[in-house]
N, C-alpha and C positions, 0 to 999 in steps of 0.2 A: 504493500500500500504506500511505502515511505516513498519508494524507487517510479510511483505512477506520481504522484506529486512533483518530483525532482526531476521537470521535465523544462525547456527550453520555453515551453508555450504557457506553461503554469508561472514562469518565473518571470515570462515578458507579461503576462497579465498580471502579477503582482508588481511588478516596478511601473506598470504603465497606473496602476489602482492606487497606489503611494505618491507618486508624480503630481497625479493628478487633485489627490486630495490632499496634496500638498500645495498645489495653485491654488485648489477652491478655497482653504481656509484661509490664506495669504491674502486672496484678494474681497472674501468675504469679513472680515477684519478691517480691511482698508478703506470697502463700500461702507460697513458701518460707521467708521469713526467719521469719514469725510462726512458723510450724510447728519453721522449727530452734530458735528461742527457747522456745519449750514443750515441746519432749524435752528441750531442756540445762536446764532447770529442772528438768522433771520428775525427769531425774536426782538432782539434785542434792540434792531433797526425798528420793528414795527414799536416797541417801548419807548423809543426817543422819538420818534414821530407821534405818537399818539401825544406824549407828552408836553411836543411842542402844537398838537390840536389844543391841548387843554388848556395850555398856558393861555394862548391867546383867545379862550371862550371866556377867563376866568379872571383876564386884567382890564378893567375900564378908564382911562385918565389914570394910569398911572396906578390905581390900588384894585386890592381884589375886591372883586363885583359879587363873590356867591360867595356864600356863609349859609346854615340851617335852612334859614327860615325865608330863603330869598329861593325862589321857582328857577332849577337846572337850565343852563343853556340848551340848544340842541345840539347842539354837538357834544357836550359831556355825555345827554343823552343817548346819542348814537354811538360811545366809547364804550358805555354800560351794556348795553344791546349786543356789541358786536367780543366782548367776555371779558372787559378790560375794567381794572379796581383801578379810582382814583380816588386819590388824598389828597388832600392840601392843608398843608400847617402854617400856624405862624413862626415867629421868628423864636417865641418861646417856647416852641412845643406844642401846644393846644392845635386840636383839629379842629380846620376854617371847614372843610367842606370835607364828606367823605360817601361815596357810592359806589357800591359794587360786592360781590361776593366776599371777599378776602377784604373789607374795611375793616377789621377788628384785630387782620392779623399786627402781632406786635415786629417793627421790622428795626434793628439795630443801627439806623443809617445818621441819623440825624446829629451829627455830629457839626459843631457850631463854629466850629473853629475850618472844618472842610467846606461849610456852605460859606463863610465869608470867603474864599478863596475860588469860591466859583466853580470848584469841584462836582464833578458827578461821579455815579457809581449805581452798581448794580450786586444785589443782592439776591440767594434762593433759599426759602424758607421752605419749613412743610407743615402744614395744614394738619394741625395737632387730631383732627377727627375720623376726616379720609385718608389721613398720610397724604396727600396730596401737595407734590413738588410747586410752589409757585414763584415764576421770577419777576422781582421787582426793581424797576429805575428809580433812581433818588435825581433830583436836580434842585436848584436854586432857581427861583424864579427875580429875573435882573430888571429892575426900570430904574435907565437913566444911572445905570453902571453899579446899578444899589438893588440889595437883594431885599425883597422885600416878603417873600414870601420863600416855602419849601412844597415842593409838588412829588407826589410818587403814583405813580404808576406800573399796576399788577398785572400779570396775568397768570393763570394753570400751564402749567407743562403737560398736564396729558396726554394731549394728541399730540405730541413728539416725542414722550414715553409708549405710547399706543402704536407710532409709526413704526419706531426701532425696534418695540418688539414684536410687532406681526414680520417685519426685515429678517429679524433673527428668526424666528418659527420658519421663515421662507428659507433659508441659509440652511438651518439646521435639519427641514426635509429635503430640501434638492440637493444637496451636496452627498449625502450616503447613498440618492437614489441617481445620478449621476455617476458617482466611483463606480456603482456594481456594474451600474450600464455598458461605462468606459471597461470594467477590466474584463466581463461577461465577451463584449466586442473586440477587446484586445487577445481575448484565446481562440477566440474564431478568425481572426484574421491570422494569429502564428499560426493555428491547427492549421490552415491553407496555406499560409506560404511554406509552411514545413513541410505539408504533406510530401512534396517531392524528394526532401529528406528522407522519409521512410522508406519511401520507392528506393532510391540510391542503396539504403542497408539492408532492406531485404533482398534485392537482386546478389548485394556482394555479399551477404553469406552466401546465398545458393548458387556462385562460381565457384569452381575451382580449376585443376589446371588440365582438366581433362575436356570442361564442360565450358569455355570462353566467348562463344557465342550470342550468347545475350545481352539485348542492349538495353538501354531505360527508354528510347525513344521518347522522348517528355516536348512536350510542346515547344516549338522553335520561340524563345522569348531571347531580347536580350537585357536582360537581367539577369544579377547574382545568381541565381537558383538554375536559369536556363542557361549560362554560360558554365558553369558548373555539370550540370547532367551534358553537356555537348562534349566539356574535356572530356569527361568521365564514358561516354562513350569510345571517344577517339581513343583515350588511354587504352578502354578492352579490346580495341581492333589492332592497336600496336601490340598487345602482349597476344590476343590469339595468334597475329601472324606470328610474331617470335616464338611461340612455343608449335606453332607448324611448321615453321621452317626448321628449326630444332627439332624436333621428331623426323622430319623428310631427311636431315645431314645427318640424326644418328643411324637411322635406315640405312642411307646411303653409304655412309663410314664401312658400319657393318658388313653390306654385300663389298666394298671393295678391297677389308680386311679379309673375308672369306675366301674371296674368289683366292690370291696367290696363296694361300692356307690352303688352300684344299686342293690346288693343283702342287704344292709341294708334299702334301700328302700321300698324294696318287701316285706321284715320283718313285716318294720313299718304296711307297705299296707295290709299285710295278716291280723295284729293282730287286726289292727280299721275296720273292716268289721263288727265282732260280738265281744259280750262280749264273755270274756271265762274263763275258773280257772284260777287260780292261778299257776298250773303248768304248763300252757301253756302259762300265762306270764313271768315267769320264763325260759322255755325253749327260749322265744324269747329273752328276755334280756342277757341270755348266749350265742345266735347268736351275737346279736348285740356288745356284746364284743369279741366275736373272732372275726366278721369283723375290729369292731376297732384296735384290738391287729394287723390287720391285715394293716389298713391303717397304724397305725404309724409306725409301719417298716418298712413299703415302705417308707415315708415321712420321715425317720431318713437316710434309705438307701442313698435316693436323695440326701438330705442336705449334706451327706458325700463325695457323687462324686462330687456334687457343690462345697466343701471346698476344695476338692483332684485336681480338674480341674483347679481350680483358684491359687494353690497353697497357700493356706492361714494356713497352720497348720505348727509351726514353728518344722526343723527336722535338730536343730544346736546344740541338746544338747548330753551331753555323757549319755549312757544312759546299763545299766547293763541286757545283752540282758538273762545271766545264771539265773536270779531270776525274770525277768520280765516271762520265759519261764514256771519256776516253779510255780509261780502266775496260770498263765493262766492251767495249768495242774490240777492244785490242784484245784481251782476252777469249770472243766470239772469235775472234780472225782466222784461228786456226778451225774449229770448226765448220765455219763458211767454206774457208778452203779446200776440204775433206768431201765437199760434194761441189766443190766449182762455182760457188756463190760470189758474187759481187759485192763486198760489205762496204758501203761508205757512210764514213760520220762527219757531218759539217756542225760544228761545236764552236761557237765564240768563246773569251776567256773571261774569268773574273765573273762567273754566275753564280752568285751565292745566295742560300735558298736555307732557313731553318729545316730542322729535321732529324732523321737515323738514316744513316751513311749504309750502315747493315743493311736495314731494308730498304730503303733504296737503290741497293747496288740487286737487291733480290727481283724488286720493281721490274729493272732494266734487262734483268739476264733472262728472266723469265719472258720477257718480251721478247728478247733477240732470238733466243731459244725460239721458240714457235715461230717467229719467223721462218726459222731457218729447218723446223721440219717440216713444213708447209710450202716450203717453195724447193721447187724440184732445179729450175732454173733459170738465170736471171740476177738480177741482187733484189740487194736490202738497203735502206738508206737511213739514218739514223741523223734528225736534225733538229736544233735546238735554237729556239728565237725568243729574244726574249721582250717583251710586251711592257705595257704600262704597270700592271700589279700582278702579272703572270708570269715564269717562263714557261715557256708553249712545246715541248719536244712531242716530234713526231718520228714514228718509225712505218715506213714503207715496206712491203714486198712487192713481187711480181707472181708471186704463189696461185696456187688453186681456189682464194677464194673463198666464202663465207657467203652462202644464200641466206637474204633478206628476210627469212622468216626464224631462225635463228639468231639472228643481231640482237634483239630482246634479250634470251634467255644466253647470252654468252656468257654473264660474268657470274650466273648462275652454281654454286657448288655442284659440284658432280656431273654436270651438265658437259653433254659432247655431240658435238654439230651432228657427226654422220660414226655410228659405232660401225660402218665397212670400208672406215681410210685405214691406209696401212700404217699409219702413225697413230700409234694411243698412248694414251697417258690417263689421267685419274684424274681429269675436272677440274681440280683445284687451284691449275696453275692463276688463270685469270681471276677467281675469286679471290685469291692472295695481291693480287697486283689494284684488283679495287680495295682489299680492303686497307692499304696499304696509301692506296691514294687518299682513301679517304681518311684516314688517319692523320694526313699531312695537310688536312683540311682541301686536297686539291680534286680535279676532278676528271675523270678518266672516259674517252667513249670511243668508236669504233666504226667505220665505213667499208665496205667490201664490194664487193660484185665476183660475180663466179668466174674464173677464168680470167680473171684482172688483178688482183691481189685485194690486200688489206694492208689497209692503213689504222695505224693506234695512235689516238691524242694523247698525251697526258698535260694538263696544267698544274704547275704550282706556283704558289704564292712566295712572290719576290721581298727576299729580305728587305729590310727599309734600309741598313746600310750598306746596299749594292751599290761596289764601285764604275767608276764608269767602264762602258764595256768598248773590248778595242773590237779589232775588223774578225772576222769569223775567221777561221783557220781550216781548209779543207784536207781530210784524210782519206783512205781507199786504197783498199787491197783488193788481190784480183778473187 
């Protein structure tokens, strides 16, 4: 019960429900006082105005006109009518005239030394019977600079105790019935925006790495939530492909560990049957070493995409790409020449490129290599230009060739254009040479035509302190 509580959409409706009835009492607080401060004002203007009605119903030539027994002006009249107590004393104390509900109340103001000074003031008493708040003005009444009399005028505070408390009854029910509303609406709106959250963790429990197929497919938004379910799809399409491609190169691994395993098997198997000569032991011992020759370049091959996948081969160093190119050429040369190839490398100097020196000499040789089992006759060309943020090397043949529907899946692991050329190898070569490329952040791709040759790009990324480059230097052996 504790754990359905302690949820994302309980905790935004509880900070949205505190929030909020944290504004309401803030500013229900602020309405009240502002509001009591402008009825006690307002009073207080309508007390000096009345006061100064009275005065002038009450002064004739100079002296006061009403006393007992002398018939109210109308206008005192209409002061009394409208709930307003007036008083009027003399100079001693004694009340000249007095009408209105609160005439009786006793009011502390009359102080003789404040009214010669001309002084007003306001006073709140309470109405010993009703408890009833009433506020009263004190004034001097002035002729001819001479106070001659004292005027007060009353009125009840009720109905501005009556306003502020029906204000507060209005405050103290809207305000509770508000928060539920707000925090009721605040879990309805998380429950929905979340909802897609659930989606998200239900689905990922129920992958695994057999079952990567499924997607959230969530409504194309862009927002938080829809940008979110869109990675989160992309993410499962990156790891299904990775763990299909990894299941397809352990398959593949597998059959092409098998395959020289089991014909050095068959070898063994054939030759312990019967005794036989000597050159029939000989010939199976020179099987058994092609097949060997054959597993450990498979098993070098591996090791190399294992080092290239994990990124383990460090490619931080400056590394001189004009003489590592020339190495790997001149080293090819004898090769070339063992089938009558044409090997030329046109290579400027001072081409310096970060990277591993190691695999990129692997890059290269693996290149020149297939070249050069692939072209029966003719050459190979090997050139190197170097570009604005690239150097661009290309290798040429004149070979047999690459049909166009194959160009896609070249750099493909385990992948072989036609398994009925007399030239085989184990797939790997070119997948080691992209991944190699790509490693060095550059990028590798490939043009062909049957019967025309193939051509291999490789771009990489020119050091920032390459020096300047002199004129290209042309090489070629026959």
């Amino acid at each position: 019960m504790i754990q359905r509580y302690n949820t994302i959409r309980v905790r935004f409706a509880l900070w949205t429900a505190g929030l909020l009835i944290t504004a309401l009492v803030g500013f229900g607080i602020f309405v009240y006082l502002i509001l009591g401060s402008e009825l006690a004002r307002s009073v207080d203007d309508s007390l000096q105005l009345s006061a100064a009605q009275a005065i002038t119903a009450a002064v004739d030539n100079g002296q006061i006109s009403v006393s007992d027994g002398v018939p109210e002006p109308s206008a005192l009249t209409s002061l009394h009518d409208r709930g307003f107590t007036i008083r009027i004393f003399g100079l001693d104390g004694t009340i000249l005239k007095a009408i209105g509900a609160f005439s009786d109340l006793t009011v502390n103001s009359l102080d003789a030394a404040t009214i010669q000074k001309h002084h007003t003031r306001f006073d709140t008493v309470i109405e010993p019977v009703q408890q009833e708040p009433v506020r009263f003005y004190t004034a001097p009444i002035v002729v001819n600079n001479r106070v001659i009399a004292i005027i007060q005028v009353g009125q009840s505070l009720d109905s501005i105790n009556d306003t502020l408390e029906k204000l507060l009854a209005a405050l103290l029910i809207s305000v509770p019935l508000l928060v539920a509303l707000a925090a009721g609406a605040g879990y309805l709106l998380a429950a929905r925006a979340l909802s897609p959250i659930d989606t998200i963790t239900r689905t990922a429990q129920s992958i695994s790495a057999h079952d990567l197929h499924q997607r959230l497919n969530l409504p194309a938004t862009n927002d938080e939530i829809g940008r979110l379910g869109a990675t989160f799809d992309t993410m499962l399409g990156r790891l299904d492909d990775s763990f299909r491609r990894e299941r397809q190169f352990t398959a593949d691994a597998s059959h092409e560990l098998r395959t020289p395993l089991t014909a050095m098997q068959t070898i063994i198997g054939v030759v312990r049957e019967t005794r036989r000569s000597p050159e029939h032991y000989e010939k199976a011992l020179d099987d058994l070493g092609g097949e060997t020759n054959r597993l450990r370049a498979l098993v070098e091959n591996l090791l190399q995409l294992a080092r290239n996948d994990i990124g383990s081969n460090a490619i931080s160093k400056s590394v001189d790409l004009s003489i590592l190119l020339s190495d790997v050429a001149e080293v090819m040369t004898p090769l070339a020449e063992s089938k009558a190839l044409s090997l030329t490398w046109i290579v400027p100097d001072n081409m310096l490129i970060i990277g591993s020196s190691d695999d990129l000499v692997r890059l290269f040789m693996n290149l020149v290599d297939n070249a050069i089992k692939y072209t029966d006759r003719g050459k190979i060309t090997l050139q190197a230009k170097p570009k604005v943020e690239w150097i661009e090397v290309t290798l040429s043949d004149t070979g047999i060739g690459i049909d166009r529907e194959h160009l896609l899946h070249l750099f493909d692991r385990f992948y072989r254009v036609d398994l009925s050329r007399s030239v085989q190898g184990n797939g790997l070569g070119l997948s080691i040479a992209q991944t190699i490329v790509q490693a060095h952040h550059g990028q590798i791709s490939v043009s062909s035509e049957l019967g025309q040759g193939t051509t291999f790009t490789v771009q990489l990324p020119i050091a920032t302190s390459q020096p300047n480059l002199s004129s290209p230097l042309e090489k070629q052996t026959l």
